[in-house]
C-alpha positions in Angstrom: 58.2 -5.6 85.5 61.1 -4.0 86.8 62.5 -5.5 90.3 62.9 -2.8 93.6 66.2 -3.1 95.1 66.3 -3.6 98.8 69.2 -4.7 101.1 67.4 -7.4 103.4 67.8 -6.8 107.0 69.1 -3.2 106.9 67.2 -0.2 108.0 67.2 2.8 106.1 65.2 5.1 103.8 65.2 4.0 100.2 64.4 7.4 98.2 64.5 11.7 98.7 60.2 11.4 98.1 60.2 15.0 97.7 61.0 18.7 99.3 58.6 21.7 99.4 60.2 25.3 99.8 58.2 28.3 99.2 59.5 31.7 97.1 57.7 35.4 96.5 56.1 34.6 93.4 54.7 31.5 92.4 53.8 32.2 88.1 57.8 32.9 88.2 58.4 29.8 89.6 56.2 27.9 87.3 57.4 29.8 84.2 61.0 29.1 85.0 60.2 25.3 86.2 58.1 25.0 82.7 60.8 26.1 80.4 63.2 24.0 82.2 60.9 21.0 81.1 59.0 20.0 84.4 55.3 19.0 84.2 53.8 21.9 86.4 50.3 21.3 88.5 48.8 23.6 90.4 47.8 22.0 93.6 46.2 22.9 97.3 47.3 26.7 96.7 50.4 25.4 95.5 52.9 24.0 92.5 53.8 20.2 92.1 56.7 19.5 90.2 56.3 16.3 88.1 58.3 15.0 84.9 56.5 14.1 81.8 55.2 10.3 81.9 55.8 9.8 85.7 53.7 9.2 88.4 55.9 10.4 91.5 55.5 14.0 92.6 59.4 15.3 93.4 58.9 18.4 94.8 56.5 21.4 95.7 56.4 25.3 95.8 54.4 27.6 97.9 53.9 30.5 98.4 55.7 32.9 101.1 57.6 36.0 102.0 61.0 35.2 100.5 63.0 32.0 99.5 62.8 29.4 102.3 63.3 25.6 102.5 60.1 24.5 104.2 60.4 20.3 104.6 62.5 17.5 103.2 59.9 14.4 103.0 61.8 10.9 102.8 60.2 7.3 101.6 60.2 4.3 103.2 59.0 0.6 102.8 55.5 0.3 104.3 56.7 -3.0 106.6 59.8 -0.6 108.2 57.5 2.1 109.2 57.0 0.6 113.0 60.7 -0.1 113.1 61.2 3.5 112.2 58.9 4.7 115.4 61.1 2.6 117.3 64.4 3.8 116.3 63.4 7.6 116.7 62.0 6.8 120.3 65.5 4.4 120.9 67.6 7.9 119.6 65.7 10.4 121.6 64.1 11.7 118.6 60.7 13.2 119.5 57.6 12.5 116.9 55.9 16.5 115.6 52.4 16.5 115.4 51.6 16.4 111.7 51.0 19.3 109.6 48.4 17.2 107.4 45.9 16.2 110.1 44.8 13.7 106.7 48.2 12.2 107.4 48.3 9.7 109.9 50.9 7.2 108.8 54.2 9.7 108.3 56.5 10.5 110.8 57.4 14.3 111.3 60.4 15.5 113.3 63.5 17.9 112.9 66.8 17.5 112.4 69.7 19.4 114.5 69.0 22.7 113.2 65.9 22.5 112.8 64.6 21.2 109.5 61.2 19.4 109.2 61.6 16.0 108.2 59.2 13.5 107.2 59.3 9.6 106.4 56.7 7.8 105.1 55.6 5.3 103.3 55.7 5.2 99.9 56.7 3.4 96.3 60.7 3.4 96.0 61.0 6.7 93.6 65.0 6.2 93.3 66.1 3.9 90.7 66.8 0.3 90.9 69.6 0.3 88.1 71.4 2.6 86.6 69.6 5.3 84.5 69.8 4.2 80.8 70.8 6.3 78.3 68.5 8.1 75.3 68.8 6.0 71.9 71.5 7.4 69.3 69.8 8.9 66.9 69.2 7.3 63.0 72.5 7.6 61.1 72.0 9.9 57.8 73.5 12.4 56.6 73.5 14.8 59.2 74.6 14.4 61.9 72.7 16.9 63.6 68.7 18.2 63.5 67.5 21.7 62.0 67.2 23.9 65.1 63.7 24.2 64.9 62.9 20.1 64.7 64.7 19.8 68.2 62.1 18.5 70.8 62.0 20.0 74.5 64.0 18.9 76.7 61.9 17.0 79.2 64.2 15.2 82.3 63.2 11.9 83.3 63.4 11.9 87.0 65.1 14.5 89.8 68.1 12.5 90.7 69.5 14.6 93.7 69.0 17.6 96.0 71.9 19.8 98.0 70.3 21.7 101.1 72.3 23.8 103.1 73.6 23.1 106.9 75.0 24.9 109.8 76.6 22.0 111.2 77.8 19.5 108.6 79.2 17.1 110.9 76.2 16.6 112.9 74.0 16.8 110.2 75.6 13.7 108.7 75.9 11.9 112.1 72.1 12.5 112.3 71.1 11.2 108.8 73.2 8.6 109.1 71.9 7.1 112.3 67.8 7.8 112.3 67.3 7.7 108.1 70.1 4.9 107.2 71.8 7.1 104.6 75.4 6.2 104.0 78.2 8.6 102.7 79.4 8.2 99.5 81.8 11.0 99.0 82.8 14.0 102.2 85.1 16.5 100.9 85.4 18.8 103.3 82.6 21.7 103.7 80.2 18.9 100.9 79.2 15.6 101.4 77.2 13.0 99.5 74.9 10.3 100.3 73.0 7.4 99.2 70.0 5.1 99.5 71.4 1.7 101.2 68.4 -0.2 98.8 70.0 1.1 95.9 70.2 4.9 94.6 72.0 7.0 92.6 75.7 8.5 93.7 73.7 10.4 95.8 69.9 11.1 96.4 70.7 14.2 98.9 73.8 16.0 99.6 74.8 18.9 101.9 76.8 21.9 101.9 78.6 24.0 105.5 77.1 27.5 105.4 75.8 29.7 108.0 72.0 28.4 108.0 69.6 25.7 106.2 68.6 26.0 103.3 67.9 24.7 99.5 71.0 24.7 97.0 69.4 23.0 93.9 67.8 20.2 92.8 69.4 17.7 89.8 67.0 16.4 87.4 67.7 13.4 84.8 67.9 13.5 81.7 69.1 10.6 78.8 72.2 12.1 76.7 74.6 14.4 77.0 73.1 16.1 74.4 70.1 17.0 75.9 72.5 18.3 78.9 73.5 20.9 76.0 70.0 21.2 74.7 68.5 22.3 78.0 71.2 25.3 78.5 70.2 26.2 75.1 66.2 26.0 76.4 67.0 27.7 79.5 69.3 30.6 77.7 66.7 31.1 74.7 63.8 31.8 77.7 66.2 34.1 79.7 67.5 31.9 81.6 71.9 32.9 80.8 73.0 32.6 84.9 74.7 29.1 86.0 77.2 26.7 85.1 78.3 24.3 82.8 78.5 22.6 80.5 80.9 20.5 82.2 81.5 16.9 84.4 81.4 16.5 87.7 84.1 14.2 89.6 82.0 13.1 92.7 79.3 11.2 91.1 81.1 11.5 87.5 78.1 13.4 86.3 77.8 15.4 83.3 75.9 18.5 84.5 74.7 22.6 83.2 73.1 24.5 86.1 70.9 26.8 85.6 69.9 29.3 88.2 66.4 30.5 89.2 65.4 33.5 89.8 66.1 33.4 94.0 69.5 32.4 93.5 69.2 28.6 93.7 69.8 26.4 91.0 68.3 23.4 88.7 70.8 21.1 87.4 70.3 18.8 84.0 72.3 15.7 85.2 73.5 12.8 82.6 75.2 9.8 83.6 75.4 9.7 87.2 77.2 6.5 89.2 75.0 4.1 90.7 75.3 2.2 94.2 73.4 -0.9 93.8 71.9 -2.0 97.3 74.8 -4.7 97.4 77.6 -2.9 97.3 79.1 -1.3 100.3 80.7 1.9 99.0 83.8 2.9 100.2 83.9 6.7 101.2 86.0 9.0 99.7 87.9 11.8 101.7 88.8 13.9 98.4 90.3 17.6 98.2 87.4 20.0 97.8 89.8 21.5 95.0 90.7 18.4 92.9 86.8 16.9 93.2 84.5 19.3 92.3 84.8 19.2 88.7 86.6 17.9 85.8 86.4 19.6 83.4 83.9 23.0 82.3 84.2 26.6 83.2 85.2 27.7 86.3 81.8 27.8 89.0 80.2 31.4 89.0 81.4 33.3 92.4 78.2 32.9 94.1 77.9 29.2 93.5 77.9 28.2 96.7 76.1 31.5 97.9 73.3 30.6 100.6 70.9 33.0 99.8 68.3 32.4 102.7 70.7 32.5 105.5 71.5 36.4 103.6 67.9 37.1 103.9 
C-alpha cells in the first residue's frame, strides 16, 4: 500500500482536486478530450474528465456561452478542515454560500480577482513519489512496433494546470498565505507552485495577462515515447495546432501541447521533478527567456494568448 506524504505540523492544501470551466459545445469537447486519451463521463448535464484505471475525477466541462474558467476546487486532509475555517476568518477571507446545497463540508470563497475557489476534503490525488516510468519494451529485432499495433495513448494522471491572472503578485501572496502553496520557480510574468505534502514541480501555475482564466492542463503520461505518440494521436484526429515535442526547463519536463478548439491547450507531460514533502525548495528567480524551454521549436505566437479576457 503506497504511503501519503504529509509534512507534520504545516498547513496547506495537499493536491489541485479538480477545475470546471465551461465552452460552446460540449460533443467538441468530449471528442477532442477522447482522442487525447481521457476517460469521458457524462455527468449532471455535464463532462468529467477521468484517466483510464483511476478513481479521482480531475476536471469538468459545462456548458455555456463561450470559453470561461468557472472554479478551481483544492483537497485537503479531513483533520485540517476546521483549521482551514480558522485561517480564512484570521485573513479576512469571507466563506460563499455553496453552490452544491448537497455540500456541506467544502469551503467556497474567491480569490483577488475574483475566482471561485473551493477546499475540501478529499483523498491526496497528487503523487507521493515520483511518477515512474512505462517499462522498456521486449528487446527483438525491431526496435520499433508496426504503426497499426501501437496502443492509445492513455495519460495516467493530470499533473498540473496554468490559469491566467490579472495580478500575479497578489495572486501568489494570496495562495501562498490562505492554501499553503509554496513557489517553486517565478520568472517574471509565470510562476510555479507546489503541494507542501509532497507534489509534483508544480500542481498549479499562473500566468500575468489582462483577466483570469484557463491556459491548459498537463496530463501524465509514462515515456517519452508516448509524449511523441500522443502528437501523432492528436495530429491523425485533426488535432495539428500546439507545441512540441520539446523539454521544458522549469520542472525539466518533456512536454507536446496540443491545443483545443477554444484556444487553450492540453499538454502530454513525461518526467516531471518531484518535491517530496521534506524538502524545502529553494525558489528560482530565472530569465523568462533562458527558462522556458530547452530544447523544441519555438512556442506558436499565440502561446500565451488569453483567449477569455479577448472575449
Amino acid at each position: 500500500m503506497e504511503v501519503v506524504s504529509r509534512r507534520p505540523g504545516v498547513l496547506g492544501v495537499h493536491s489541485l482536486d479538480h477545475f470546471e470551466f465551461a465552452v460552446p459545445d460540449l460533443a467538441m469537447a468530449q471528442a477532442f478530450y477522447e482522442r487525447f486519451g481521457l476517460d469521458v463521463r457524462a455527468a449532471e448535464g455535464g463532462l468529467d474528465l477521468h484517466t483510464y484505471g483511476h478513481p479521482h475525477r480531475w476536471a469538468r466541462v459545462v456548458e455555456g456561452p463561450r470559453k470561461a474558467l468557472r472554479h478551481i476546487s483544492f483537497g485537503a486532509f479531513d483533520d485540517d478542515m476546521t483549521a482551514f475555517r480558522g485561517q480564512l476568518d484570521a485573513l479576512g477571507v469571507d466563506l460563499i454560500p455553496s453552490p452544491d446545497p448537497a455540500d456541506n463540508l467544502s469551503l467556497w470563497f474567491r480569490d483577488p480577482h475574483g475566482v471561485l475557489l473551493r477546499v475540501r476534503p478529499a483523498e491526496k490525488s497528487s503523487p507521493n513519489a515520483p511518477s515512474p516510468h512505462s517499462p522498456a519494451p521486449t528487446p527483438s529485432l525491431r526496435g520499433a512496433p508496426m504503426r497499426g499495433d501501437v496502443p492509445p495513448v492513455r495519460p495516467r494522471r493530470m499533473s498540473h494546470a496554468l490559469f491566467f491572472t490579472p495580478g500575479i503578485d497578489a495572486t501568489l501572496d494570496f495562495y501562498s498565505r490562505v492554501l499553503g502553496l509554496r513557489i517553486s520557480d517565478h520568472p517574471g510574468p509565470v510562476a510555479f507552485l507546489h503541494g507542501v505534502h509532497g507534489s509534483d514541480h508544480h500542481l498549479i501555475a499562473f500566468a500575468q495577462s489582462s483577466a483570469p482564466g484557463y491556459h491548459h492542463s498537463a496530463w501524465d503520461v509514462g515515456s517519452l515515447e508516448e509524449v511523441g505518440l500522443g502528437a501523432a494521436q492528436m495530429a491523425e484526429a485533426g488535432h495539428t495546432r500546439g507545441w512540441g515535442v520539446g523539454r521544458h526547463v522549469l520542472g525539466s519536463n518533456y512536454f507536446h501541447y496540443v491545443q483545443d478548439p477554444w484556444g487553450s491547450f492540453a499538454e502530454y507531460s513525461f518526467d516531471i521533478d518531484y518535491v517530496p514533502a521534506d524538502l524545502d525548495w529553494e525558489t528560482g528567480h530565472p530569465a523568462p527567456e533562458n527558462s522556458l524551454y530547452l530544447w523544441g521549436p519555438p512556442p506558436p505566437e499565440d502561446f500565451i494568448t488569453n483567449h477569455e479576457a479577448a472575449a
